[in-house]
ROMARZA-56226 format. One record per residue: residue number from 1; residue in three letters; x, y, z of N, C-alpha, C in turn. Coordinates in steps of 0.2 Angstrom, whole numbers, plus 5000, padded with zeros to 4 digits. Layout:
> NUM|Ala|X|Y|Z|X|Y|Z|X|Y|Z
...
***
This chain:
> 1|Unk|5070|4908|5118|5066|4912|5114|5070|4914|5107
> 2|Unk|5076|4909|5106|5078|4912|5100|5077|4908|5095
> 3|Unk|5078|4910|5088|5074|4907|5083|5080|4904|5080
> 4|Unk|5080|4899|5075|5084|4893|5072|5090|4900|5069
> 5|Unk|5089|4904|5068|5098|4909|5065|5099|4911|5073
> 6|Unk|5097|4911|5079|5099|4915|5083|5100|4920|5087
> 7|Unk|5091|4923|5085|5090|4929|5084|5085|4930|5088
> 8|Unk|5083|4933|5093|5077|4934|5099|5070|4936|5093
> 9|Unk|5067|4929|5096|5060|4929|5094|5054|4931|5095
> 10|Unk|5050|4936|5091|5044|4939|5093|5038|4936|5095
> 11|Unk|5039|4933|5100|5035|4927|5103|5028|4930|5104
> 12|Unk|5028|4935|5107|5021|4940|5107|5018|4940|5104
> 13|Unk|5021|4943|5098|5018|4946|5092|5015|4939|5087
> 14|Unk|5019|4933|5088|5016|4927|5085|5009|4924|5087
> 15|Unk|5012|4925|5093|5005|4922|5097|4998|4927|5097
> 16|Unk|5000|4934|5096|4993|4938|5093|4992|4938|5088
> 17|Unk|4994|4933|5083|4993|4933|5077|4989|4929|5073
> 18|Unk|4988|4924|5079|4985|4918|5080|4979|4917|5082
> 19|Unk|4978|4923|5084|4972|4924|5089|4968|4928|5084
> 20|Unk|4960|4929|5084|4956|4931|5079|4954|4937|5080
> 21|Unk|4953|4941|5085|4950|4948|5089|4945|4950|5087
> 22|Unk|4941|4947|5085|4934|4950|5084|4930|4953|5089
> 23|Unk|4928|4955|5088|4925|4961|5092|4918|4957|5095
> 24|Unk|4914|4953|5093|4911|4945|5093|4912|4939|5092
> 25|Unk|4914|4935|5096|4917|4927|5096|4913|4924|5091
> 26|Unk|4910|4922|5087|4908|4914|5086|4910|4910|5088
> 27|Unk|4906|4904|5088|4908|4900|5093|4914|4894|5091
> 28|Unk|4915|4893|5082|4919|4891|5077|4924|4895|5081
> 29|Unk|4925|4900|5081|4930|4905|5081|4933|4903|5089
> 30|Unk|4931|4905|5094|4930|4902|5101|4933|4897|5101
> 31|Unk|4931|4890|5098|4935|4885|5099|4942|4884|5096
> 32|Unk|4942|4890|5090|4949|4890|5088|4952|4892|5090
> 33|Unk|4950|4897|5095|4956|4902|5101|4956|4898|5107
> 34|Unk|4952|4894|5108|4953|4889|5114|4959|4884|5111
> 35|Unk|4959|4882|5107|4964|4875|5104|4969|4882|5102
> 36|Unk|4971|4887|5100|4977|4890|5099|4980|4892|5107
> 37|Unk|4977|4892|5113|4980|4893|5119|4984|4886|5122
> 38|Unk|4978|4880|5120|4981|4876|5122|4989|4871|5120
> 39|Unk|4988|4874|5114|4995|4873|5109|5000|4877|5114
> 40|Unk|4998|4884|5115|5003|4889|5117|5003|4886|5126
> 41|Unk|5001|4882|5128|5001|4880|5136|4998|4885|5140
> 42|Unk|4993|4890|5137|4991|4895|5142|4985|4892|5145
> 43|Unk|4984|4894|5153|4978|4891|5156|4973|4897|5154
> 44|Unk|4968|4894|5154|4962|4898|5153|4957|4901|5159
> 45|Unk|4958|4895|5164|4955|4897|5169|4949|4896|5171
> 46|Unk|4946|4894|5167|4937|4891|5164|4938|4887|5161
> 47|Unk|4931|4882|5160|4934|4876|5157|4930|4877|5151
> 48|Unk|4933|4873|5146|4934|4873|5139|4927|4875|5136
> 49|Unk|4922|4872|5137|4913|4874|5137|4911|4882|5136
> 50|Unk|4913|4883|5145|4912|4891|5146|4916|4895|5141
> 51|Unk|4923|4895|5140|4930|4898|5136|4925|4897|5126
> 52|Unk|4922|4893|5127|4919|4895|5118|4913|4898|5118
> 53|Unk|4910|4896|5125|4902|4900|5122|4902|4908|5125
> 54|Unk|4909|4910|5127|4908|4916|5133|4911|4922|5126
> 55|Unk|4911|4926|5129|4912|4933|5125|4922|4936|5124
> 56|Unk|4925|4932|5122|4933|4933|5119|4935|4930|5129
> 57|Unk|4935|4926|5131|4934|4925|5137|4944|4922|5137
> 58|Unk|4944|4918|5130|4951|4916|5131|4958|4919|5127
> 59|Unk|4953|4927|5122|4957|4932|5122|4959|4935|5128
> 60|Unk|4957|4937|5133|4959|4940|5138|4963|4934|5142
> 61|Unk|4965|4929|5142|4968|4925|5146|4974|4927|5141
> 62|Unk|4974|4927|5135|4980|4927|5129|4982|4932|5134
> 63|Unk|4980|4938|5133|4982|4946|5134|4986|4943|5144
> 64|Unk|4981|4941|5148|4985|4940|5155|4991|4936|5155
> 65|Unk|4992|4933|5150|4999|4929|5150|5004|4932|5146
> 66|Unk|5001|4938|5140|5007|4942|5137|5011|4947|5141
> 67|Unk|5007|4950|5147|5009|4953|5149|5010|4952|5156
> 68|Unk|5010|4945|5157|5016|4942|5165|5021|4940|5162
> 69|Unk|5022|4938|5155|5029|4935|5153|5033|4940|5149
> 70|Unk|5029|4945|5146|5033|4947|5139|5030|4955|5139
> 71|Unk|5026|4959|5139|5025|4964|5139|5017|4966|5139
> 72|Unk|5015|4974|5139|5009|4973|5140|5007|4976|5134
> 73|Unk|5011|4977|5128|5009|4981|5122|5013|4976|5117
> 74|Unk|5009|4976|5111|5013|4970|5106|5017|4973|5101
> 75|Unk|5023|4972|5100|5029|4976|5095|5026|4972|5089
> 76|Unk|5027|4975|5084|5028|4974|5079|5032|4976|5074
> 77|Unk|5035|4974|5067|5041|4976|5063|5041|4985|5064
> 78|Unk|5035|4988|5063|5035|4992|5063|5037|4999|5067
> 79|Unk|5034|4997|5074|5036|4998|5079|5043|4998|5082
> 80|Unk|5045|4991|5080|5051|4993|5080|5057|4995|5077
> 81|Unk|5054|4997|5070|5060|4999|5067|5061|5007|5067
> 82|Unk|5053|5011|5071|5052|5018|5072|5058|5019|5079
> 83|Unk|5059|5012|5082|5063|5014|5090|5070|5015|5087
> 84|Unk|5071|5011|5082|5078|5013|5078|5079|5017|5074
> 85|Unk|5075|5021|5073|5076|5028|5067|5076|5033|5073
> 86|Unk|5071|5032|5082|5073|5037|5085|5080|5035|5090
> 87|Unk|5083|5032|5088|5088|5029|5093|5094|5035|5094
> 88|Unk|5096|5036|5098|5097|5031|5105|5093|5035|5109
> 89|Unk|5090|5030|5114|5084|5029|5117|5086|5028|5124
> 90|Unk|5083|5032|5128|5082|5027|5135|5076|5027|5136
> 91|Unk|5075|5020|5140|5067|5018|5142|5066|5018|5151
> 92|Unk|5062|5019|5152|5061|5021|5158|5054|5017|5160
> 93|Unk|5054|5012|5165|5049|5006|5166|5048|5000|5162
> 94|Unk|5055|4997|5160|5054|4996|5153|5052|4986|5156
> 95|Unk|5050|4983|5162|5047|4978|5164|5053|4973|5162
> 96|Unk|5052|4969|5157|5055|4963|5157|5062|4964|5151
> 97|Unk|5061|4969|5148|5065|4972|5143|5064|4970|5137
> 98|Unk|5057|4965|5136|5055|4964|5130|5057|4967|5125
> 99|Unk|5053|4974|5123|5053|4979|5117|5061|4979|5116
> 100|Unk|5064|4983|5121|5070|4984|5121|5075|4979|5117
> 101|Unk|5075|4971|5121|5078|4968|5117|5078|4968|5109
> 102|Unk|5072|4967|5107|5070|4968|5101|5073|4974|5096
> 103|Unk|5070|4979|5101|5075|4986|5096|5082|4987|5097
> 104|Unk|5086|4983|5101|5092|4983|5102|5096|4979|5097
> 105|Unk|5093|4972|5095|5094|4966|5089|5094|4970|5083
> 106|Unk|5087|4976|5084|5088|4977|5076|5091|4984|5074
> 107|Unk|5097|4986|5079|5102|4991|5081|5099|4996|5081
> 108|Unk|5097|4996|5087|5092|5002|5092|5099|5003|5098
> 109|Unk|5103|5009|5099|5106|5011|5104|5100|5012|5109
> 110|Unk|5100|5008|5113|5095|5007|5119|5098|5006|5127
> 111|Unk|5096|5010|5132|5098|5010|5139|5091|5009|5141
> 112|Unk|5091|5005|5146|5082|5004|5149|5084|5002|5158
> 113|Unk|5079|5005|5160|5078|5004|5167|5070|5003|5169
> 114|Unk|5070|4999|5174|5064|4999|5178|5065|4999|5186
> 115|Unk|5061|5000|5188|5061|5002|5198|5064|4996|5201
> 116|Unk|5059|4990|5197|5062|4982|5200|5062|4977|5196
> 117|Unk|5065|4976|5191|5066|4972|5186|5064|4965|5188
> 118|Unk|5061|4960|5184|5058|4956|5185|5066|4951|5188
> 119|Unk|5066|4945|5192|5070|4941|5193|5070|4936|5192
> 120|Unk|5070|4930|5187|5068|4923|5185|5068|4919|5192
> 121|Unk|5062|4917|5195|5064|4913|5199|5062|4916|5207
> 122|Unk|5060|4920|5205|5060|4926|5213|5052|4927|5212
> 123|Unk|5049|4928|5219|5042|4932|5220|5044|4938|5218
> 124|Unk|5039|4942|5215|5042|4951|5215|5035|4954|5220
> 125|Unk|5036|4958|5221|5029|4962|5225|5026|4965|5218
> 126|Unk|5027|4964|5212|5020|4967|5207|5017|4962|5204
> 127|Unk|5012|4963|5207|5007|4960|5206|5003|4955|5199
> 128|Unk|5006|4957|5195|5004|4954|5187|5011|4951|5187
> 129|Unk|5015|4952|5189|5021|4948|5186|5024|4941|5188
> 130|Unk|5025|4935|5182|5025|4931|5184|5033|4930|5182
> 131|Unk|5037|4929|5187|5045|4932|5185|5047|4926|5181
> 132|Unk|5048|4928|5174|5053|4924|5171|5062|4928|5167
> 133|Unk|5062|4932|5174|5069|4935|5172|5065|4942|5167
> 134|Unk|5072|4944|5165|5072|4952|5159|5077|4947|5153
> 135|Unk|5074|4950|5147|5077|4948|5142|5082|4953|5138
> 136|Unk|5083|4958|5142|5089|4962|5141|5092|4965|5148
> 137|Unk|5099|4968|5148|5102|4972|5154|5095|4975|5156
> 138|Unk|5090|4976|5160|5087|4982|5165|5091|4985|5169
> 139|Unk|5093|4991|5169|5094|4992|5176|5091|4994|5181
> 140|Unk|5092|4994|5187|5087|4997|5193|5086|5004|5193
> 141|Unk|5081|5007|5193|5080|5014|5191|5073|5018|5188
> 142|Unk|5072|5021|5192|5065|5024|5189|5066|5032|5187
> 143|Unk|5059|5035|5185|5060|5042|5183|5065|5046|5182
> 144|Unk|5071|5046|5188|5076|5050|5191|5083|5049|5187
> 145|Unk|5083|5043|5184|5088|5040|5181|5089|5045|5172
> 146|Unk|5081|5045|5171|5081|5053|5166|5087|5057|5165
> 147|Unk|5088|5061|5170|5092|5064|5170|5100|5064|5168
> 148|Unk|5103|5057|5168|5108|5056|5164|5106|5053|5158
> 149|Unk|5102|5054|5154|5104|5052|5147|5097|5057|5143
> 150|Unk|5098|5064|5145|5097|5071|5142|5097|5071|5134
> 151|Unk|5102|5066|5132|5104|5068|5125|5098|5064|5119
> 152|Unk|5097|5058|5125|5092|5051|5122|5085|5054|5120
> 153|Unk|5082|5048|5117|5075|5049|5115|5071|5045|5122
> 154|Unk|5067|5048|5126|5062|5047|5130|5058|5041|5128
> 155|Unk|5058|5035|5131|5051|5029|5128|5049|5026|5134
> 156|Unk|5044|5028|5134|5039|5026|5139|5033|5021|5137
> 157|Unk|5031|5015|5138|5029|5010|5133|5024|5007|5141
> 158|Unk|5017|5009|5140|5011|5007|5145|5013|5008|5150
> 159|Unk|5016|5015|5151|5017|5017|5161|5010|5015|5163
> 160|Unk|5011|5013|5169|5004|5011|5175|4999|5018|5174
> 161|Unk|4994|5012|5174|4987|5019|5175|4988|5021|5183
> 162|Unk|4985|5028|5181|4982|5032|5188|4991|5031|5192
> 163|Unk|4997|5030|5190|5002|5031|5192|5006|5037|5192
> 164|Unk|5012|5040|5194|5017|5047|5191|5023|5045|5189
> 165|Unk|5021|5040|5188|5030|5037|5183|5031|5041|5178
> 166|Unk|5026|5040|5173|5027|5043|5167|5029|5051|5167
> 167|Unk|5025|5054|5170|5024|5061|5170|5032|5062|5175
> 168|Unk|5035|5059|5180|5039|5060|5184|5043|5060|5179
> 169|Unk|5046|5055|5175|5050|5055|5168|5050|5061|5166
> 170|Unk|5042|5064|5162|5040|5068|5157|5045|5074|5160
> 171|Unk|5042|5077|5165|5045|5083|5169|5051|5083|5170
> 172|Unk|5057|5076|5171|5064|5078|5173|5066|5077|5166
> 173|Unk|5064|5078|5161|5065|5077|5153|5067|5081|5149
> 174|Unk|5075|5084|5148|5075|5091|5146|5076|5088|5136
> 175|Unk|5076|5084|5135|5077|5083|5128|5072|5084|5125
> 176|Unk|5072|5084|5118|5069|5085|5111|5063|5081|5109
> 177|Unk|5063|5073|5110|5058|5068|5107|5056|5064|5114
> 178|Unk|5050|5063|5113|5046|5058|5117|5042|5051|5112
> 179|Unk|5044|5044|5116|5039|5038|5113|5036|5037|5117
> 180|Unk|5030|5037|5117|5023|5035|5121|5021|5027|5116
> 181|Unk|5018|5024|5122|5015|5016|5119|5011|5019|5123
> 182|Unk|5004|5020|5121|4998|5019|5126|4990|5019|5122
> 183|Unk|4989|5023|5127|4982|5027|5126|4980|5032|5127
> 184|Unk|4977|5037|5122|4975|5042|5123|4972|5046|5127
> 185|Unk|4977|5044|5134|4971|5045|5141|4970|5037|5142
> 186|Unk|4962|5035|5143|4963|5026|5143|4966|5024|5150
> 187|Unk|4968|5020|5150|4970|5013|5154|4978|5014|5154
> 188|Unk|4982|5021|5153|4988|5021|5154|4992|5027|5157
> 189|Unk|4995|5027|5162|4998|5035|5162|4993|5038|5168
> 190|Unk|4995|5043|5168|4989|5049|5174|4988|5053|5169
> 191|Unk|4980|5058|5173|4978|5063|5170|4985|5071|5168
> 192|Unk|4990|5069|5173|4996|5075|5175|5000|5074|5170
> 193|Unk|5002|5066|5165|5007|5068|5160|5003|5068|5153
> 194|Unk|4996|5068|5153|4994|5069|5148|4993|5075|5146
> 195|Unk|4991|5079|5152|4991|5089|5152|4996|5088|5150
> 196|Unk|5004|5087|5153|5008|5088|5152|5012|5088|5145
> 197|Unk|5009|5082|5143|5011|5082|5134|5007|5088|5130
> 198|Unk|5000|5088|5132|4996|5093|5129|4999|5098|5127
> 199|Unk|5001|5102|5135|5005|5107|5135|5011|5110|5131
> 200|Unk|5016|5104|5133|5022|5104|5130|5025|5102|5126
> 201|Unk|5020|5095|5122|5024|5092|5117|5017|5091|5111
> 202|Unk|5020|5089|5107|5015|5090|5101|5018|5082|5096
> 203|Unk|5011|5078|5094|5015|5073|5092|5016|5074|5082
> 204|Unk|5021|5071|5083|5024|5073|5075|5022|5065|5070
> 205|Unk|5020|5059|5075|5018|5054|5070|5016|5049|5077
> 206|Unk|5010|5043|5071|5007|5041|5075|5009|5032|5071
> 207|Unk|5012|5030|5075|5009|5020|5071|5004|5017|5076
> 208|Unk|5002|5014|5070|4998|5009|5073|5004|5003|5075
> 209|Unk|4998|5000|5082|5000|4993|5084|4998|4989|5084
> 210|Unk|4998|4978|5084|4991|4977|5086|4991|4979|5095
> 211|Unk|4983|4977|5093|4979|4979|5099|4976|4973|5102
> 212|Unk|4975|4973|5108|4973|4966|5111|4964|4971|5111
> 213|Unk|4960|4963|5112|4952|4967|5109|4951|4971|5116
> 214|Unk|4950|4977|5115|4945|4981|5117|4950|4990|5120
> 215|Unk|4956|4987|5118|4961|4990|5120|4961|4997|5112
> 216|Unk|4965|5001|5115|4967|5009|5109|4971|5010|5110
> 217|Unk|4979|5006|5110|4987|5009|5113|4988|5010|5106
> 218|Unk|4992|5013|5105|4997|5016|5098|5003|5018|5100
> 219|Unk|5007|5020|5095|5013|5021|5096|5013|5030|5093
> 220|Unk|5015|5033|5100|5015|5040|5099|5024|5043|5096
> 221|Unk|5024|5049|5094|5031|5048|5094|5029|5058|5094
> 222|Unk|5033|5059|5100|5031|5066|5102|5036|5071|5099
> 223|Unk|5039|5078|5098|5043|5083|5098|5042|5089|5103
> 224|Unk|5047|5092|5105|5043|5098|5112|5043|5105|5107
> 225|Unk|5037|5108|5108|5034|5113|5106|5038|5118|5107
> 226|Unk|5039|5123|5101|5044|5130|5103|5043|5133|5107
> 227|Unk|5044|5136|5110|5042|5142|5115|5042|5148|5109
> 228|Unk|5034|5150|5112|5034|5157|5108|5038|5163|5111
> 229|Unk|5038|5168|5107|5042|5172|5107|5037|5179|5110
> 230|Unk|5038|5181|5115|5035|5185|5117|5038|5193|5112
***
């Protein structure tokens, strides 16, 4: 995945880029996302007929292959050059270390860990994941691992829905900035670290991302709230 200078290529983001996301397929359009899958070797799963006259049928195959090989949120320049203005960073779930590599290339001090890091070549027990290895150091390590890098900027990038990863982080997290990739609530994170940010942190800027269709993740970039002064 590196590109003719040598340089880890944002394979994701290319191939969302190719895709048209309307919010309505045509059926012109349909066949163009059909013939851009099949260039890219993704299976669709339906046969070609169904995949142009159905409803984004072969965008959702895009999205199911981005996020067994590569990530479940798509980086873009932007994105990542916000990970290197808040650097040094630890990541906490960071799956294949996609984002990571990327913010690390474009000198992001980044440490990243996930519970069970993808193994090229190995079954994993998570379920979506189709293991083609990590494409940075991960180390083994969840929430708990917080506690040693106090001084970092917090990133947390599509923690599992209805999960306490996030919010497990959020609580043993005595530092100053938080990065959230998600949803407003949504399809990411629990009800507990959303209270949680409410409560405690407050966001200081928002980027956009792209969005796969029907999705609302952004890139949140949090600061902790003073404590008032009684």
């Amino acid at each position: 995945m590196t590109n003719s200078n040598g340089r880890f290529e944002n394979v994701l983001l290319k191939l969302w880029k190719e895709l048209p996301h309307e919010i309505m397929l045509g059926r012109a359009k349909s066949l163009e996302t059909v013939r851009t899958l099949k260039r890219w070797g993704i299976p669709l799963g339906v046969p070609e007929k169904v995949a142009a006259g159905g409803f984004a049928i072969a965008e959702f195959a895009a999205r199911d292959y981005a996020t067994a090989h590569w990530a479940w949120a798509v980086p873009d320049e932007q994105a990542i050059r916000t990970l290197v203005q808040c650097s040094p960073i630890v990541e906490i779930g960071a799956g294949t270390g996609y984002w990571a590599r990327l913010a690390a290339e474009a000198g992001a001090d980044i440490v990243a860990y996930d519970s069970r890091p993808p193994v090229a070549g190995r079954k994993n027990a998570v379920a979506w994941a189709i293991e083609t290895g990590t494409f940075f150091p991960v180390r083994r390590g969840g929430p708990g691992m917080v506690r040693f890098h106090q001084d970092r900027t917090l990133f947390l990038c599509w923690p599992p829905h209805s999960h306490d990863m996030a919010f497990d982080s959020l609580r043993r997290y005595k530092g100053g900035r938080v990065i959230y990739v998600g949803e407003n609530g949504g399809c990411t994170a629990d009800d507990q670290f959303h209270d949680l940010l409410d409560k405690h942190w407050g966001a200081v800027k928002v980027v956009a991302i792209p969005q796969w269709h029907g999705l609302h993740d952004r890139m949140f970039i949090f600061k902790r709230k003073e404590k008032r002064r009684r």
